[in-house]
N, C-alpha and C positions, 0 to 999 in steps of 0.2 A: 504494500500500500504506500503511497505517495502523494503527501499535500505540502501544499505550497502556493505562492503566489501566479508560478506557471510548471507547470509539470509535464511537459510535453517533450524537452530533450530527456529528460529523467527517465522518463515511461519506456521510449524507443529505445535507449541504451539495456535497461532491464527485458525490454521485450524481444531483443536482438540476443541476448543471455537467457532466454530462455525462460521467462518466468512472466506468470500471467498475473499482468498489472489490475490495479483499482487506483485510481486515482481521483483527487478532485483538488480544483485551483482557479481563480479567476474568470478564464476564460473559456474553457471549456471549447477548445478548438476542433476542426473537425478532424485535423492530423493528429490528432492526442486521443479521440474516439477511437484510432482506426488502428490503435497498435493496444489497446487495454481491452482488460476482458470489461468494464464498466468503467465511467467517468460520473462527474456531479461539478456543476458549474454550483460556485458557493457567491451569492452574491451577498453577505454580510461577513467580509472579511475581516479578521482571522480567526474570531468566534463560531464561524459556520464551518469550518475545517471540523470543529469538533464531532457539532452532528452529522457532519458526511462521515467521517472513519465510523460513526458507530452503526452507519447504515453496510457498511461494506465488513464482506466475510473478516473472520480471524486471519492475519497477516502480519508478520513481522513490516513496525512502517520507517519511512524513512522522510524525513523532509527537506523542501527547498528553497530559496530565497523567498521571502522573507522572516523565515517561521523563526528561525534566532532572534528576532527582535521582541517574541513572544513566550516569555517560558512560561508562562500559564497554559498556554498550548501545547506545550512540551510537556510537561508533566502532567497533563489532564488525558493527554492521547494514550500515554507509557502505563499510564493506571491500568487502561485494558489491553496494550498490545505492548508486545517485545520489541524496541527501540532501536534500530539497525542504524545508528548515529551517535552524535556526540549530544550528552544529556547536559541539560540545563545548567547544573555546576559548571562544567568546562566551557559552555557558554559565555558563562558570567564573566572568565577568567579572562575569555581574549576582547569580552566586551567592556570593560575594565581599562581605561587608558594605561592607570599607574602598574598595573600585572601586568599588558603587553607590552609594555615599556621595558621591563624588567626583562621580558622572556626575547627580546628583541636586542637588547644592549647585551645578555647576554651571549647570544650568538656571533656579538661583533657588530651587528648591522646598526642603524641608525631607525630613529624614531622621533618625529616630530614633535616641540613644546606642544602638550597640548593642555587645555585646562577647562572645569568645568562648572567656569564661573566667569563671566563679562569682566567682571571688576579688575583692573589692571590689562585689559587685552586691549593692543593698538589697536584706535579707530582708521588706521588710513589704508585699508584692505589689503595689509601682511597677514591677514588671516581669516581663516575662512570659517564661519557657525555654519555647522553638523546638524543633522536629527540624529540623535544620540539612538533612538530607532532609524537608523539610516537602509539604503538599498536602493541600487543602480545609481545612485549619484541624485536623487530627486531632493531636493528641500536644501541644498547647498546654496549657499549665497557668499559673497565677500563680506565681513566685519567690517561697515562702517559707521557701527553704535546703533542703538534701538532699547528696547523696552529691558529693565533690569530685572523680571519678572521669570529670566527663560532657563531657569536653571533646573536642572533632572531631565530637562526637556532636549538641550543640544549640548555640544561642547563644542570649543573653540580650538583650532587648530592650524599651527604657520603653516602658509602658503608657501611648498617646495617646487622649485624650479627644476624641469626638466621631464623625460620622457614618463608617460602615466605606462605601467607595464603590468602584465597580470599572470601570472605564479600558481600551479597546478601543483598539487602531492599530493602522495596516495601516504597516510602514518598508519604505522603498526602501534604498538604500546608503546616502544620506546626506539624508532627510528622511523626515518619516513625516505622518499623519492620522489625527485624531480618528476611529472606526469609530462610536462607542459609548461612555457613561456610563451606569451603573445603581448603584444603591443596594443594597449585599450585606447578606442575611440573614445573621447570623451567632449562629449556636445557639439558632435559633428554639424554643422548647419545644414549640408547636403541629406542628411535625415530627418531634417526639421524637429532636434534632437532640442530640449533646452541646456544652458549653457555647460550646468556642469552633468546631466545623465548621463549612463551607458551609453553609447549606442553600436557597441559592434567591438571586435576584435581582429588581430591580424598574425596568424601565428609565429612567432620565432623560430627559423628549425634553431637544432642542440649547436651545431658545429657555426654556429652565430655569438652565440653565447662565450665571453671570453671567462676562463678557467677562474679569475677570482671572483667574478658572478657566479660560477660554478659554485664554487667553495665556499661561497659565505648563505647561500642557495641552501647547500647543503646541511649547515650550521644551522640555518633555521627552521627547516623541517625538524632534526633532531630536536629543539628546544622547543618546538609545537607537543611534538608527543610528548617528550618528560617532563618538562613545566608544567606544562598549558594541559596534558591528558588530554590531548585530542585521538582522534582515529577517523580512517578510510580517505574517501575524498575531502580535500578543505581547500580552498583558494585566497592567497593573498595580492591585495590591493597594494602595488608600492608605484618609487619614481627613480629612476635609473636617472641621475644626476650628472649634472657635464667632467665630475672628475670620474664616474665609473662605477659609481660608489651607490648602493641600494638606499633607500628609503622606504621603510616599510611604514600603510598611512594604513590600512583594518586588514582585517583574518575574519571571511569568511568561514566558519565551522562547517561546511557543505558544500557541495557540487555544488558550480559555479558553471554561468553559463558558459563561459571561453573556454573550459574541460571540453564542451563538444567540437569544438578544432581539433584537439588533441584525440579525438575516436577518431574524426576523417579521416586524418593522417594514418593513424598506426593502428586502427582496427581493434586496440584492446578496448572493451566495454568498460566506462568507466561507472558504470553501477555495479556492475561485474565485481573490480576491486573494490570501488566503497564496501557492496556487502559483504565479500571472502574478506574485510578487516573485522568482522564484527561477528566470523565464522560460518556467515552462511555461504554455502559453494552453488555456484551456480550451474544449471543443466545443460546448457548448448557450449560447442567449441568458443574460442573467440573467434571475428570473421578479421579478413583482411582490409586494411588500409589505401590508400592514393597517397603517396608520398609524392605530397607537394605541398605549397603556403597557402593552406585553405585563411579563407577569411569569411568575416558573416559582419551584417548590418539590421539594425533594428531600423526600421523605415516606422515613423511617425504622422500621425495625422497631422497637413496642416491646417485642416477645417473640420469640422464634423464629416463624417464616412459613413453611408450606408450602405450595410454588406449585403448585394441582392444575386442573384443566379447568375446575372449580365456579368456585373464585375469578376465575380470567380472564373468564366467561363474565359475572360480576357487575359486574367491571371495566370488559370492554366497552358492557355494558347502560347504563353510567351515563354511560360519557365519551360513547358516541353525540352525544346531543343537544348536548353542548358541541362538540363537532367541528363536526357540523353548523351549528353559530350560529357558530363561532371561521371557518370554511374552512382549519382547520389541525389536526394530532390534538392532541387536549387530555391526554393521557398518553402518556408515552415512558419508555424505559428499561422495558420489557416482561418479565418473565424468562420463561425457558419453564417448561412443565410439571415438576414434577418436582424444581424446585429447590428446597433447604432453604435460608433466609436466618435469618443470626443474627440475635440483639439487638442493636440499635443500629447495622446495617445499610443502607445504603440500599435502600428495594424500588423504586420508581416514581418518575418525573416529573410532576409535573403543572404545566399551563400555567392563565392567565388573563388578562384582556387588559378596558381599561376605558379613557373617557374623560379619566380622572386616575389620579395615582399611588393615591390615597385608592379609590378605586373600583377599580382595578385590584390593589391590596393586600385588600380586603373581598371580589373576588370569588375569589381566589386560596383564601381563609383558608375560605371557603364549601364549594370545591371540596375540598380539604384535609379538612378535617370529613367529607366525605361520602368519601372513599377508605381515609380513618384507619376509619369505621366497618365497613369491609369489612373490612380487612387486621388488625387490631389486635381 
């Protein structure tokens, strides 16, 4: 079972591994129907996750962005099912500035001031307020002073210069591995992305990566599991800095959307190993990979969207041929018919995949263009 915000790379990874999904999340897309045995569109989120898992059979469950920001969800779901992730404790631990500070500076890496109180924080936007419930980058703003009232509610954190990059590991108890590095789109305007969201990744291969990225890389996955007591999939948010040097700004506790570049490429299921950390093995082989620089973009509404037969049907027409050359679907995150999507929105997935990052970034932006012409 799998709830979350969106559960639809989640679901196809487990469902490609062999295990018949239940899931419920947001959206409740028609690509996220068509690989579970059952779905459930929850629209009083993250309270209605609850009474979806208790509608769906006994399952070991697993959750996805945003369910860390809720551990009353966490531990109301684990009451009745077996927990195939990191429990609310170890949560707290990497959601915790002055903990992941520690488990950070431990490894050698850097960690931004960060603090969780206005008072004393420059007004002249060297730093950024956070939803301390944060995910995809939504409710971020520049600090340039406002209400003294906002404390428990965000923290405040310096503004680090340099590339935003995103960090895969699969942790055991006490060691973990590099899954994946990609490069984060962050407010892409060609997605009609706001300034600071998600909107897409671009993956790093390994032999890009120079050796003391490697090695401090590695430092830190070690001090996720034995500090922090993490385990399976978890993704870190940092910024590769003009001297070379990592910047680590959150630790995701879970599969992270930029982990599905990392299946394109190398075929291993990355639900696969999130849940053989946690002892469940999974029934099907792994399959194989396209070893190339996959990339993906969240395409954003930039008006109100209504999702009717016409649009899909233009949808499909287009991503065909991509599919067919990629041997992967080149759009995901599907909505069904019928659906109204606000402004500034996410509507659609889209993939692209190229010899270089450069090439694989240009065919991205191609595709992109041609899906914005439909929906927008």
């Amino acid at each position: 079972m799998i709830l979350g915000a969106s559960c639809r790379f989640a679901a196809e990874s487990a469902a490609r591994a062999g295990w018949h999904v239940y899931a419920a999340d947001l959206f409740g897309d028609s690509d996220l129907a068509a690989v579970a045995a059952a779905t459930r569109r929850v629209d009083h989120y993250p309270d209605g996750l609850v009474g979806a898992a208790a509608a769906f059979p006994d399952a070991p469950w697993c959750y996805t962005g945003a369910v860390e920001n809720h551990l009353d969800v966490i531990d109301q779901v684990t009451m009745a099912r077996p927990l195939a992730g990191n429990a609310s404790a170890a949560v707290r631990r990497v959601r915790d500035p002055a903990a992941l500070a520690r488990a950070v500076h431990a490894a050698g890496l850097r960690y931004p001031e960060t603090c969780t109180s206005a008072a004393d924080v420059p007004v002249d936007g060297s730093f950024l307020r956070k939803p301390a419930a944060s995910a995809g980058g939504r409710g971020i703003t520049s600090w340039t002073g406002g209400r003294a009232d906002d404390a428990h509610r965000f923290v405040w954190q310096r503004r680090i210069a340099g590339e935003p990059v995103s960090a895969v590991f699969a942790l055991t108890r006490d060691a973990g591995r590099l899954v994946g590095l990609s490069r984060q789109l962050v407010g892409p305007q060609w997605c009609h992305a706001a300034p600071f969201a998600y909107g897409g990744s671009i993956r790093i291969p390994f032999d890009a990566v120079s050796p003391t990225v490697r090695e401090h890389l590695a430092a830190l996955a070690a001090a996720l599991a034995s500090r922090c007591g993490l385990m399976g999939i978890v993704g870190v948010d940092a910024v590769l800095e003009p001297d070379g040097r990592l910047t680590v700004i959150e630790v995701n506790p879970r599969p992270t959307a930029s982990a599905e570049l990392c299946e394109r490429a190398t075929g291993e299921s990355i639900m696969a190993t999130h849940l053989a950390a946690f002892g469940y093995r999974s029934p099907a082989p792994a399959h194989q990979g396209v070893e190339t620089i996959w990339s993906k973009a969240i395409v954003f509404a930039a008006a109100p969207v209504t999702v009717d037969v016409r649009l899909l049907e233009h949808l499909g027409t287009l991503a065909d041929p991509w599919m067919r050359a990629d041997g992967r679907p080149a759009i995901a995150d599907i909505p069904c018919p019928g659906n109204v999507i606000r402004a500034h929105s996410p509507v659609i997935t889209v993939f692209a995949h190229g010899p270089t990052e450069r090439e694989s970034d240009a065919e991205l932006r191609r595709r992109v263009d041609a899906v914005q012409a439909i929906i927008n």
